[in-house]
N, C-alpha and C positions, 0 to 999 in steps of 0.2 A: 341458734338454729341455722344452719347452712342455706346459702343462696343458692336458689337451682341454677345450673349453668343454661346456655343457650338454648342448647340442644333438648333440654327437659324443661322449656317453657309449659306450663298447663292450656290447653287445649280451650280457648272458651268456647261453650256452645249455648244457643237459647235457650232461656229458661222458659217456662210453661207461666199461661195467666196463673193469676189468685183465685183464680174462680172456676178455670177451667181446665182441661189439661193439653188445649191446646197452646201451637205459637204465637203470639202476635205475630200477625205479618200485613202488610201494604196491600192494595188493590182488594178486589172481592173474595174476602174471604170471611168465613163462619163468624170468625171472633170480630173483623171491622164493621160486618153488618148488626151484629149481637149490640156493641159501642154505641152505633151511630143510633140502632132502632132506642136505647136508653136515654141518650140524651134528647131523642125526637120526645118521648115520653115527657122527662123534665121541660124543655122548651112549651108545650101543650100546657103541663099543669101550671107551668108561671101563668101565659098569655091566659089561665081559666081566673088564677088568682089575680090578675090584675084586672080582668074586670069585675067580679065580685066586689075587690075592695072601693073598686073607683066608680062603678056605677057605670061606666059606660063600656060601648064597644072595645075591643082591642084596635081597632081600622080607626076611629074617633079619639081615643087615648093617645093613638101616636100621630096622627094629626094627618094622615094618609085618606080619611075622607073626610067635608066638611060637615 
């Protein structure tokens, strides 16, 4: 297969999420609030699971109140 020369490098441009058809991109945007609000979700359901299992507070578990 032939090497492209210089001049016919291929262009990269961004690709679109998996999920949605937007860009990734930095600061306030659709997709970084979409991210951050999921992971606030997971964060929530651990701190529910760990006090379920542990029997105490989350503030008491990590040792943040006596």
């Amino acid at each position: 297969m032939p090497e492209p020369s210089p001049d016919q490098t291929p262009e990269i441009s961004p690709t679109t999420s998996a999920t949605t058809g937007e860009v990734p991109a930095f600061g306030w945007s659709g997709y970084a609030e979409r991210v951050n609000g999921r992971f606030a979700m997971v964060g929530f359901i651990a701190v529910l699971l760990i006090e379920a299992l542990s029997g105490e507070t989350f503030l008491r578990w990590a040792g943040l109140v006596p």
